[in-house]
C-alpha positions as a Markdown table, in Angstrom:
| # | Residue | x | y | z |
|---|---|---|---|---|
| 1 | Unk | 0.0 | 0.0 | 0.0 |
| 2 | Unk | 1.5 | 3.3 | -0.8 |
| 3 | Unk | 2.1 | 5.7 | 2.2 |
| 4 | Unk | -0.1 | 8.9 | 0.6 |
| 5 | Unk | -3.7 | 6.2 | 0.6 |
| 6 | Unk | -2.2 | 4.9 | 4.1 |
| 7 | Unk | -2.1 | 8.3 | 5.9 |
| 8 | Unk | -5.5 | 9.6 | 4.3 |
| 9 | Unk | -7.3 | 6.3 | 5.6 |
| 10 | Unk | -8.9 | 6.8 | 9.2 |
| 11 | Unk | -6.8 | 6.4 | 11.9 |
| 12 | Unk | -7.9 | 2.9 | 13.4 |
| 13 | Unk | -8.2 | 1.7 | 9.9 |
| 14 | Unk | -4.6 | 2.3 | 10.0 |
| 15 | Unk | -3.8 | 0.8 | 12.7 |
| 16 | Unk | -5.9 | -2.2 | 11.4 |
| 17 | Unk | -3.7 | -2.0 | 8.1 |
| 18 | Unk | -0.6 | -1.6 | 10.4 |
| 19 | Unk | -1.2 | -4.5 | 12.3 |
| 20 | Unk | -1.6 | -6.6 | 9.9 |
| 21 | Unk | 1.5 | -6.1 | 8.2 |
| 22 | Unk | 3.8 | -6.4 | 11.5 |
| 23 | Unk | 1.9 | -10.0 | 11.0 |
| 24 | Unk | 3.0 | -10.7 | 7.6 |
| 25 | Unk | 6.5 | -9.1 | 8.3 |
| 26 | Unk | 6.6 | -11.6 | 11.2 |
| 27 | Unk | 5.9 | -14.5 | 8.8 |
| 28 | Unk | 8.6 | -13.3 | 6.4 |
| 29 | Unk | 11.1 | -13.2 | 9.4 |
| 30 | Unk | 10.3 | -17.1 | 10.8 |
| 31 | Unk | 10.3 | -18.2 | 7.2 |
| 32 | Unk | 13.9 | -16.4 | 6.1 |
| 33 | Unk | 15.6 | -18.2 | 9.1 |
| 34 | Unk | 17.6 | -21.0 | 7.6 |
| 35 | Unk | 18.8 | -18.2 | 4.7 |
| 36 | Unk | 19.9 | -15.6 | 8.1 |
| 37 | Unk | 21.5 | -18.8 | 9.9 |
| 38 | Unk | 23.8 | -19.8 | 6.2 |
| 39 | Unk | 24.5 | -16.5 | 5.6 |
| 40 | Unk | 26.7 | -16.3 | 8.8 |
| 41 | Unk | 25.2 | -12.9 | 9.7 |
| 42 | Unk | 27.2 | -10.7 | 12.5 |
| 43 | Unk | 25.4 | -11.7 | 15.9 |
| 44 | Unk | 24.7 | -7.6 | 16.0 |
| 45 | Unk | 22.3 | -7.8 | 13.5 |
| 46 | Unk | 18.8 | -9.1 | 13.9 |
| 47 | Unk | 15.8 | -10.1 | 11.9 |
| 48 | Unk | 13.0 | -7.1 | 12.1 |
| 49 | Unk | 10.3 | -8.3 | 14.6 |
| 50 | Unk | 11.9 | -10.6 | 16.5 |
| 51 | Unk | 12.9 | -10.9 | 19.9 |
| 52 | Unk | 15.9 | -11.2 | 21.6 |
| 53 | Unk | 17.5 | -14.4 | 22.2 |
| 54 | Unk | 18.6 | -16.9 | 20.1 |
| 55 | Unk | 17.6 | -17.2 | 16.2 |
| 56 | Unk | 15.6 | -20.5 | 15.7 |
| 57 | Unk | 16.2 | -23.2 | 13.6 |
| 58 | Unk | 12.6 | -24.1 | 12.5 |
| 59 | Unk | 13.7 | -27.4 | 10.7 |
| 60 | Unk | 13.9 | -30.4 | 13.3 |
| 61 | Unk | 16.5 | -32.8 | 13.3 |
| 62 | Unk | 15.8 | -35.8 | 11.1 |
| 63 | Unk | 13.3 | -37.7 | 13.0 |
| 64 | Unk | 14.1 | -41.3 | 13.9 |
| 65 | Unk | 13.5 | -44.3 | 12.3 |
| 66 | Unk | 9.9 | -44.9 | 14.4 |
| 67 | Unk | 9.0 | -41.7 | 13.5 |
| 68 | Unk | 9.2 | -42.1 | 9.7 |
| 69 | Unk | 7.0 | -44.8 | 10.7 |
| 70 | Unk | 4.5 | -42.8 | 11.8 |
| 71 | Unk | 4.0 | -40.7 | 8.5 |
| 72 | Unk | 1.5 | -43.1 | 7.4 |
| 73 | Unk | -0.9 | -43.4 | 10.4 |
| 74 | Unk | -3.7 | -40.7 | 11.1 |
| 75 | Unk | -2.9 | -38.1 | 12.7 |
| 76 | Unk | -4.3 | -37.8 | 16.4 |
| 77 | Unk | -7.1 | -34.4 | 17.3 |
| 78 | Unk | -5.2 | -31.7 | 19.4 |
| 79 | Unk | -8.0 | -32.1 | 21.9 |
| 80 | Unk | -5.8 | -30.3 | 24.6 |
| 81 | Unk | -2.1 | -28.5 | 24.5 |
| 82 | Unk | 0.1 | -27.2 | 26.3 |
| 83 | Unk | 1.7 | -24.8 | 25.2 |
| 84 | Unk | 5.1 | -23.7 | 26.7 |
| 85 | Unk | 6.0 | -20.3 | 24.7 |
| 86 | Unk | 8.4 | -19.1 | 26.7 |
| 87 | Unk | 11.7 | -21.4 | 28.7 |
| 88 | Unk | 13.1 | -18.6 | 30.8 |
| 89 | Unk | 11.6 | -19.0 | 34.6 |
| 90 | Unk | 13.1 | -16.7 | 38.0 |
| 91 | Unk | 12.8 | -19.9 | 40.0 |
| 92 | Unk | 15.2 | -22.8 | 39.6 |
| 93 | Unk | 13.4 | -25.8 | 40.1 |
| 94 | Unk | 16.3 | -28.5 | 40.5 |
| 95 | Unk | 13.9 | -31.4 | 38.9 |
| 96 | Unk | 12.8 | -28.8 | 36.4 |
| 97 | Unk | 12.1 | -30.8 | 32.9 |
| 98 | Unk | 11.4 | -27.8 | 30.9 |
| 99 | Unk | 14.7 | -25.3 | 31.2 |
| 100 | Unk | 16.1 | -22.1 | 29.8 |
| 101 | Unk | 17.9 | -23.8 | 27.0 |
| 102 | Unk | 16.7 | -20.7 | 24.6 |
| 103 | Unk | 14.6 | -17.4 | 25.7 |
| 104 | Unk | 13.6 | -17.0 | 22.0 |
| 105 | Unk | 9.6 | -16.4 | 22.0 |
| 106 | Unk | 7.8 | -15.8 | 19.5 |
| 107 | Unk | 6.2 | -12.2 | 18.0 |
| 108 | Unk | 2.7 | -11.9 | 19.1 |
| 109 | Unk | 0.5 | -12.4 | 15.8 |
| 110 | Unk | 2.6 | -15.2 | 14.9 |
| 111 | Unk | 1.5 | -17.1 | 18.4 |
| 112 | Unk | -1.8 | -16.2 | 17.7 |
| 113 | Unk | -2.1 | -17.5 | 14.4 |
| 114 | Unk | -0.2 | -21.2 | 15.3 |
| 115 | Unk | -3.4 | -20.7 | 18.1 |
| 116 | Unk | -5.6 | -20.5 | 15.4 |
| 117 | Unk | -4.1 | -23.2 | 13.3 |
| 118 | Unk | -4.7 | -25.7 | 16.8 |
| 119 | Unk | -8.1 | -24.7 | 16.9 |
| 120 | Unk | -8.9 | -25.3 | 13.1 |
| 121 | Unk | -7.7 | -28.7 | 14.0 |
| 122 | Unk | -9.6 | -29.7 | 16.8 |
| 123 | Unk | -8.0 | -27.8 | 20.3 |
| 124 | Unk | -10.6 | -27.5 | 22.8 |
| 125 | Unk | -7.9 | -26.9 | 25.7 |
| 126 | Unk | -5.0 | -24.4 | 26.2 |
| 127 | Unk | -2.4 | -24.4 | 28.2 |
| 128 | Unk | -0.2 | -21.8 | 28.6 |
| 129 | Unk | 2.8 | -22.9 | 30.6 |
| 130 | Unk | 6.9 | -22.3 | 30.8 |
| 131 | Unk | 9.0 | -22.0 | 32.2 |
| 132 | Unk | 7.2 | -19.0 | 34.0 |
| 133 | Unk | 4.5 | -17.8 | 31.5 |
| 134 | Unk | 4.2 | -14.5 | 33.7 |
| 135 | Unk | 7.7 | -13.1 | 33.4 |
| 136 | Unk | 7.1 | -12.4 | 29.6 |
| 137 | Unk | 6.5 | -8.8 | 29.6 |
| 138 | Unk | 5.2 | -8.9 | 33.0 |
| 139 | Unk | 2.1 | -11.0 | 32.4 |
| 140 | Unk | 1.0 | -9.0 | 29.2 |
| 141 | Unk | 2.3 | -11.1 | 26.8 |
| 142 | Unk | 0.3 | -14.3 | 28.5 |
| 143 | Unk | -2.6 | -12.1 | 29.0 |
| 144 | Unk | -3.2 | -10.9 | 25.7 |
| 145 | Unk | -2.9 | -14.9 | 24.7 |
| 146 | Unk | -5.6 | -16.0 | 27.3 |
| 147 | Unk | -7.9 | -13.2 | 25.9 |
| 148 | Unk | -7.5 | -13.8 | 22.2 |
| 149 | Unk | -8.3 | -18.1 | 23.4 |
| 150 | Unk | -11.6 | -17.0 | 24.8 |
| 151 | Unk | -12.9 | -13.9 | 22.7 |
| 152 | Unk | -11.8 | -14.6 | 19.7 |
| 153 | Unk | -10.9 | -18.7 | 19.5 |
| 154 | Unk | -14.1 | -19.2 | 21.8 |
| 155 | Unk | -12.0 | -22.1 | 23.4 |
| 156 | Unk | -14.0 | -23.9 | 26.0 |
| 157 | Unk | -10.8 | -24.0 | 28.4 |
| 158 | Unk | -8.3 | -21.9 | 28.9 |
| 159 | Unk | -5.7 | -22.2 | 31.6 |
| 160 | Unk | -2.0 | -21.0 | 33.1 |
| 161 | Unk | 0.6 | -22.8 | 34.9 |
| 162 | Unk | 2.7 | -21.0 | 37.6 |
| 163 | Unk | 4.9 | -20.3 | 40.2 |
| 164 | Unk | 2.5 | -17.9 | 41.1 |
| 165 | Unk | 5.3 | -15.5 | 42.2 |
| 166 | Unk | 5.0 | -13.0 | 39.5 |
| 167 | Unk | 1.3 | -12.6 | 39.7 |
| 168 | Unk | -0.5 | -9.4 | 40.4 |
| 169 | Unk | -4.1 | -8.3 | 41.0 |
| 170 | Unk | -4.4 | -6.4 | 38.7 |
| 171 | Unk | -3.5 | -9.1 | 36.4 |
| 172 | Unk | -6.9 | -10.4 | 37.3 |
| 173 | Unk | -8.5 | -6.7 | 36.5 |
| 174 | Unk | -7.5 | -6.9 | 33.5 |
| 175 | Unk | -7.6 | -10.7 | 32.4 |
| 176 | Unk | -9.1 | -12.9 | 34.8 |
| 177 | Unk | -12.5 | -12.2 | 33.0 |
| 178 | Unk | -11.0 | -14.4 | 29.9 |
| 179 | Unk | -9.1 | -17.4 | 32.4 |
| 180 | Unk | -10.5 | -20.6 | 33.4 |
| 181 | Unk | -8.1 | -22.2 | 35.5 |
| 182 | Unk | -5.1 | -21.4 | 37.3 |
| 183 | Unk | -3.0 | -23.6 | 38.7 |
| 184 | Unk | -0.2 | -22.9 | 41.0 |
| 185 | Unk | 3.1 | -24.8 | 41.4 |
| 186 | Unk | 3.4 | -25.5 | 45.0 |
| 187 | Unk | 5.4 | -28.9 | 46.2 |
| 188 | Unk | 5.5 | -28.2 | 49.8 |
| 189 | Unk | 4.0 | -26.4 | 52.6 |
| 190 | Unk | 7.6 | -26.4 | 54.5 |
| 191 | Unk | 9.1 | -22.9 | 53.6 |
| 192 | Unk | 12.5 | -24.4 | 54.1 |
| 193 | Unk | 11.7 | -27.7 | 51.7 |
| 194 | Unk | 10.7 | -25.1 | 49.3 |
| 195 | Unk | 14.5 | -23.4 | 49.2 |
| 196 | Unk | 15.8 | -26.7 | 49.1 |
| 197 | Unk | 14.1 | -27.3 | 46.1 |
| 198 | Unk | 14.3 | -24.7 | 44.6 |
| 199 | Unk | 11.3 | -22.4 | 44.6 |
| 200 | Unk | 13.0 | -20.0 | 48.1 |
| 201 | Unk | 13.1 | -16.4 | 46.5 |
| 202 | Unk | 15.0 | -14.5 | 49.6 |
| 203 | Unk | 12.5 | -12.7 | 52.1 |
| 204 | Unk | 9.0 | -14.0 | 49.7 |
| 205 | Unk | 7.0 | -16.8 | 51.7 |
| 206 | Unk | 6.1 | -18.8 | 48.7 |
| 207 | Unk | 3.2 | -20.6 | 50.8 |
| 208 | Unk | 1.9 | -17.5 | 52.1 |
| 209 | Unk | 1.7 | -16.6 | 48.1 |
| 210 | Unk | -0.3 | -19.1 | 47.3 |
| 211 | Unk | -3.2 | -18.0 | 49.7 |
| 212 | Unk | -3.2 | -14.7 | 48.1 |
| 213 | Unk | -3.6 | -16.3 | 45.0 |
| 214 | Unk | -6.4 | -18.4 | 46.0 |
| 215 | Unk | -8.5 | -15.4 | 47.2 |
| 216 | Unk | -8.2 | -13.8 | 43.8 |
| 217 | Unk | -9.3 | -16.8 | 42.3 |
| 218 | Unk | -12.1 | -17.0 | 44.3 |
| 219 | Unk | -12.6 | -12.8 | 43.8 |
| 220 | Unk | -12.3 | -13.0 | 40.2 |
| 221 | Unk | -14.2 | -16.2 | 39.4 |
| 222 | Unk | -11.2 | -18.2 | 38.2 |
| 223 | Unk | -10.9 | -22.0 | 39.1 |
| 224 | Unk | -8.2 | -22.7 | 41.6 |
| 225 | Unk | -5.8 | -25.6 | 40.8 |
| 226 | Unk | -2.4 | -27.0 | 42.9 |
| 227 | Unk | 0.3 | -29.1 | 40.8 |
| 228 | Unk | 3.1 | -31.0 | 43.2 |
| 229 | Unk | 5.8 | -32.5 | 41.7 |
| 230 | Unk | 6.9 | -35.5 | 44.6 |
| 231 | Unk | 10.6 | -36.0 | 45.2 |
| 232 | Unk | 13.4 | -36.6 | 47.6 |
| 233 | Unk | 12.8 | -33.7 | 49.5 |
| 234 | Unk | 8.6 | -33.4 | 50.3 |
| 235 | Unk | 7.9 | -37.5 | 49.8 |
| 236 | Unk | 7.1 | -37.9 | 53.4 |
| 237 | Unk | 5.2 | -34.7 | 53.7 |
| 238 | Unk | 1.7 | -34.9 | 54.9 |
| 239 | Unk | 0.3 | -31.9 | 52.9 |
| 240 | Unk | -3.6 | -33.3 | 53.9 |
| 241 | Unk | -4.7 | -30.1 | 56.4 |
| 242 | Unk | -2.6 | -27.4 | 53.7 |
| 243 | Unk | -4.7 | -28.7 | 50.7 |
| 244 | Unk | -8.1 | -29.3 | 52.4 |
| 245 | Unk | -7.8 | -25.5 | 53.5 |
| 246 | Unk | -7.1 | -24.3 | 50.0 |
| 247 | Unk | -9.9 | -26.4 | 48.2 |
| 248 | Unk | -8.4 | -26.6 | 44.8 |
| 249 | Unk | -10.9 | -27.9 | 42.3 |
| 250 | Unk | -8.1 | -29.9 | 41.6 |
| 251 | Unk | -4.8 | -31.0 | 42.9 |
| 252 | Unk | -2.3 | -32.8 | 40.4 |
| 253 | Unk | 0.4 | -34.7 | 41.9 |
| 254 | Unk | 3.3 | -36.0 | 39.6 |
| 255 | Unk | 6.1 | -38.2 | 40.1 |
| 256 | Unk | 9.4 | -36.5 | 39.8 |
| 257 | Unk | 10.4 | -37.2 | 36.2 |
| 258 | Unk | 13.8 | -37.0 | 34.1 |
| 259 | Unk | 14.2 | -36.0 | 30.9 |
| 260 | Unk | 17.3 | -36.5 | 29.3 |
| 261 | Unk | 19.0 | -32.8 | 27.6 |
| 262 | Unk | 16.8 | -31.3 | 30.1 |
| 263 | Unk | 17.6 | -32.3 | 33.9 |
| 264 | Unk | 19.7 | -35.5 | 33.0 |
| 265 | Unk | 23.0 | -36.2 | 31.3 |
| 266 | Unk | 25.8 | -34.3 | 30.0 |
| 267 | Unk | 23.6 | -31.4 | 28.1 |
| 268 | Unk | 21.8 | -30.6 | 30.7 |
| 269 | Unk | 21.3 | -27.8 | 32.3 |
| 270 | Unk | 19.3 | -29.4 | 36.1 |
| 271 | Unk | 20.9 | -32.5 | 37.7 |
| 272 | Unk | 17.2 | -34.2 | 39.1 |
| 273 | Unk | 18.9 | -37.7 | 39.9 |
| 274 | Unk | 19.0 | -36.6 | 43.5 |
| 275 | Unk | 15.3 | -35.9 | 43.6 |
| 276 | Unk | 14.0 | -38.9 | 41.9 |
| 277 | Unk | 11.8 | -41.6 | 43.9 |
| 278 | Unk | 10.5 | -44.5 | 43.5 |
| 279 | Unk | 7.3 | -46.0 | 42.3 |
| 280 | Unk | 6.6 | -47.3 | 45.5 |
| 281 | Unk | 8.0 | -43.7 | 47.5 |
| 282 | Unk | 5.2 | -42.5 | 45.2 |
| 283 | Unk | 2.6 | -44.6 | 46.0 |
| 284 | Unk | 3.2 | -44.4 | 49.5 |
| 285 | Unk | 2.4 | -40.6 | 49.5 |
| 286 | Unk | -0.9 | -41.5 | 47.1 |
| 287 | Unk | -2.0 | -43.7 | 50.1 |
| 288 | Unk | -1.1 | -41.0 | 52.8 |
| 289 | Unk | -3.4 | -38.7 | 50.8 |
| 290 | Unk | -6.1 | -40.9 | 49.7 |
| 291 | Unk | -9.0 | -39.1 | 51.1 |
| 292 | Unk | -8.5 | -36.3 | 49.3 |
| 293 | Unk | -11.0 | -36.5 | 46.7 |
| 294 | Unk | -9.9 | -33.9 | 44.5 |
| 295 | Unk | -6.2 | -35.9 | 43.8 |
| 296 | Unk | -4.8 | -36.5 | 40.8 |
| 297 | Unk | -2.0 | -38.6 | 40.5 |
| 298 | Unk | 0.8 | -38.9 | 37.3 |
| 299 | Unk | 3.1 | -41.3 | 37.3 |
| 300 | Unk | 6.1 | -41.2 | 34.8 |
| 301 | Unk | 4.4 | -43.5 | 32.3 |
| 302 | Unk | 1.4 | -41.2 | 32.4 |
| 303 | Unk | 3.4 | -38.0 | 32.3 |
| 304 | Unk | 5.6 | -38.7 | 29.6 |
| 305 | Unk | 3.0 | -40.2 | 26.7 |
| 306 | Unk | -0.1 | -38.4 | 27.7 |
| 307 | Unk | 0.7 | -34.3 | 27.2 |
| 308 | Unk | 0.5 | -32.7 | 23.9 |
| 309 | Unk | 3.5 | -30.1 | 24.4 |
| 310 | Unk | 3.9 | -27.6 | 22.1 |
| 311 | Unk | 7.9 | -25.8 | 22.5 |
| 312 | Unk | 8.6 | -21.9 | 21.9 |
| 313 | Unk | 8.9 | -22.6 | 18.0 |
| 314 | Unk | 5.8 | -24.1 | 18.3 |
| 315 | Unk | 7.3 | -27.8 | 17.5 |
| 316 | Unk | 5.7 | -30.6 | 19.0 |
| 317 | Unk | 8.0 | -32.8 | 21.8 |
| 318 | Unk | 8.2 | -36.2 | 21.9 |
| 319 | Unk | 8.6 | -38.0 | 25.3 |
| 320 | Unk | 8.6 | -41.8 | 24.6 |
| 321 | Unk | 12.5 | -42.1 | 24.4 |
| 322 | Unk | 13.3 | -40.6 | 27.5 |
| 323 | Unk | 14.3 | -36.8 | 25.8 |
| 324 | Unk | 12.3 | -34.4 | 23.7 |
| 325 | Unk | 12.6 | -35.0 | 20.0 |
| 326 | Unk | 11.1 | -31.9 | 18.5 |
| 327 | Unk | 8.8 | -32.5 | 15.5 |
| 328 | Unk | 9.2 | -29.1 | 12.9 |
| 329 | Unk | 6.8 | -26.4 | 13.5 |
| 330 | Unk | 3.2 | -26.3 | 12.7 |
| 331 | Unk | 3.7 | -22.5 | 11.7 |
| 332 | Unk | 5.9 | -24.2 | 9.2 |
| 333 | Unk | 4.7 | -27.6 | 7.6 |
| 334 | Unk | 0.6 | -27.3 | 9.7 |
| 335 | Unk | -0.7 | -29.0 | 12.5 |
| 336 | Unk | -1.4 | -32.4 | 10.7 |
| 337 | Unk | 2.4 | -32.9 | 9.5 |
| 338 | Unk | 3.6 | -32.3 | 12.6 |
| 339 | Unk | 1.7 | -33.7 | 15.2 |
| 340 | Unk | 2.1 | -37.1 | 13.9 |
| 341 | Unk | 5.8 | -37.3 | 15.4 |
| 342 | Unk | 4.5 | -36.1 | 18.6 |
| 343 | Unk | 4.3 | -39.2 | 20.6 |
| 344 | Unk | 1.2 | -38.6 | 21.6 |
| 345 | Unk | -1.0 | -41.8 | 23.6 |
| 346 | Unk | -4.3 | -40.6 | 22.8 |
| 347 | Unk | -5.4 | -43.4 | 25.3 |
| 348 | Unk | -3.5 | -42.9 | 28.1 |
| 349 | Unk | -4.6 | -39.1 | 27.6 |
| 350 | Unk | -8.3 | -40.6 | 28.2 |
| 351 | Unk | -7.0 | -42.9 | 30.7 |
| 352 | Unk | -5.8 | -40.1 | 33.2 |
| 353 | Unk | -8.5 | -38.0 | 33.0 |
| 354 | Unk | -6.8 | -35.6 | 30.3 |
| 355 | Unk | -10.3 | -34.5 | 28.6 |
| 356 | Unk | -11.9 | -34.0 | 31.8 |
| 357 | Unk | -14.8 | -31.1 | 32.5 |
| 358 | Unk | -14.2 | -28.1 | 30.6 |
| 359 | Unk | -15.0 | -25.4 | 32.3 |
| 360 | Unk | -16.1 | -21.9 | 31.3 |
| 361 | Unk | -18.4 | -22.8 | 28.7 |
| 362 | Unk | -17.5 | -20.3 | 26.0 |
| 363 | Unk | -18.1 | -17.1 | 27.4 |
| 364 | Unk | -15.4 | -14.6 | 28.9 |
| 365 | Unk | -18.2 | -12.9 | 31.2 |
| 366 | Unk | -17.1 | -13.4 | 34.7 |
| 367 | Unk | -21.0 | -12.8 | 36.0 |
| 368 | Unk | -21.4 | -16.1 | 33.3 |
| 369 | Unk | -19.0 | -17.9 | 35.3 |
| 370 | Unk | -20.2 | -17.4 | 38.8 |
| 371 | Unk | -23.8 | -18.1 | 37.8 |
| 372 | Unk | -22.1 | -21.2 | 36.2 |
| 373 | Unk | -20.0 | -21.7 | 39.4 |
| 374 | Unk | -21.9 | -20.5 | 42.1 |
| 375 | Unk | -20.5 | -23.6 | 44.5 |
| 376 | Unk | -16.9 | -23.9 | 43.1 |
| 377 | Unk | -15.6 | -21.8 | 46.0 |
| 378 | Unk | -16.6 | -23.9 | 48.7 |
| 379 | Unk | -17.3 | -27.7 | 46.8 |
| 380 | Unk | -13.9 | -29.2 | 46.0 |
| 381 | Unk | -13.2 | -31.2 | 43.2 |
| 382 | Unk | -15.4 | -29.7 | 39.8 |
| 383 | Unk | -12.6 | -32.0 | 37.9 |
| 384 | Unk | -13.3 | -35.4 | 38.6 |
| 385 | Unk | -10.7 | -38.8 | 38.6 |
């Protein structure tokens, strides 16, 4: 478009017009990567658009034998996906299976339209997960993500998974009217466990946190959900009284898992070994906690088959082989190409409960949501086994 028709247009067409070529422009970038990596450009310069950090290399690694395999069968429905845009994090998690290996994230428009490429294909779940999903832009960038799921995507679910340190309310102000679920990292109620873990952030109470969080939840008509990853350190907790007080609608409890590249062996960048436990540890904690309805347990055979996990190129990770094979990116070759080397156990999904209730029904109105969820403050457990 030349500039004389652009500047006599009206000024939010403009901006409409403007926006949408930052998009294209952004397109352009991802696709002129492999011709910016041959080139040996000077690190100084940079492709227009995107952000700092290292440039990507959309094309995956040959897959493996198993996965050529694959090419052939149908490809499984996106149901639900996570989505993990983002691998920088302020805590350091020791066990952490998901680490800063980049902290490239994609522009914007180009997340939203891989978004809109899932939902074409069949996502009825989001969710938006990290490293720490709120330290991008100080929740804006995650925000604007939720809000485009719900108003414009219409997703029936659409949920966040954090440390919960980063948080404010007036996150919830602005966004909380287009979030589902929210569910907070928390692996013991022992401040000093917490540190030896990993999750100690000097004079913070990272427990006392968590109860703040929970009242906005309940304030802002957002589901309330705990995830505990069981090691070493918090196996012979007995986190009973701590959870029955904070009434999650759900309370996911994984066994501590490794992942080679990630927090095992020589490109790592976590040493987990000293955190793992065994299946029977595990099960012993499942038994001390049995009456609490609202449990969900994962086990490393469940965790590793069962997720859908989408990586900050928007590449697919396969599990089953112990490290995370990345498929190439649906922004690059579509959903259908890609998702077929993503190891994905549609059963086991079913199995653990992955397509369970989803909540929130469509609409973004938070007065829709407590008339929807007028008990979900005080009944425990909308998510069923």
């Amino acid at each position: 478009m030349h500039l004389g028709v652009l500047l006599r247009l009206p000024l939010a067409l403009s901006r409409a017009v403007l926006a949408a070529l930052r998009g294209r422009l952004g397109a352009l970038c991802w696709s002129l990567a492999p011709l910016y990596l041959s080139l040996s450009l000077p690190l100084s310069l940079s492709l227009p658009g995107w952000r700092r950090g290292p440039v990507p290399s959309p094309a995956a690694p040959p897959p493996p034998r198993r996965q050529r395999e694959q090419r052939d069968e149908a490809a499984p429905t996106p149901t639900s996906v996570n989505y993990h845009f983002t691998r920088q994090c302020n805590y350091k998690c020791g066990f952490c299976f998901h680490t800063a290996k980049t902290s490239f994230v994609l522009p914007l428009e180009e997340a939203k339209r891989g978004l809109e490429m899932l939902k074409e294909a069949g996502m009825e779940k989001i969710n938006f997960s990290g490293g720490e999903p709120f330290l991008q832009d100080r929740g804006e960038f995650v925000g604007q993500l939720v809000q485009f799921c719900k108003e414009e995507l219409k997703l029936p679910s659409v949920s966040i998974v954090s440390n919960g340190s980063l948080i404010r309310e007036r996150w919830f102000k602005k966004y909380g009217k287009y979030l589902d679920i929210l569910a907070i990292s928390c692996d013991s109620f022992n401040e000093e466990v917490n540190v030896l873990i990993g999750r100690g952030q000097g004079k913070k109470n990272h427990v006392e946190n968590l109860h703040k969080l929970r009242q906005w939840c309940r304030e802002y008509a957002v589901a309330f959900k705990i995830n505990s990853v069981i090691n070493r350190f918090n196996v012979e907790e007995d986190m009973n009284e701590q959870i029955m007080a904070l009434n999650p609608v759900r309370w996911k409890v994984f066994q501590c898992l490794l992942i080679e590249g990630e927090n095992s062996g020589d490109d790592a960048l976590r040493e987990a070994e000293k955190f793992v436990i065994s299946d029977e540890d595990f099960e012993q904690f499942l038994d001390r906690h049995k009456d609490i309805s609202c449990l969900v347990p994962e086990s490393n055979q469940k965790m590793r088959d069962s997720y859908l996990i989408l990586d900050e190129y928007m590449r697919f990770l396969n599990c089953r082989n112990g490290r995370k094979e990345p498929s190439n990116s649906i922004l690059d070759v579509g959903v259908e190409a890609a998702i077929k080397f993503s190891g994905f156990d549609e059963k086991m999904f079913l199995k653990r409960g992955g397509k369970s209730l989803w909540i929130g029904c469509c609409s973004s109105s938070v007065a829709h949501k407590r008339a929807n969820w007028k008990d979900f403050g005080s009944s425990p457990c909308l998510f069923q086994k």
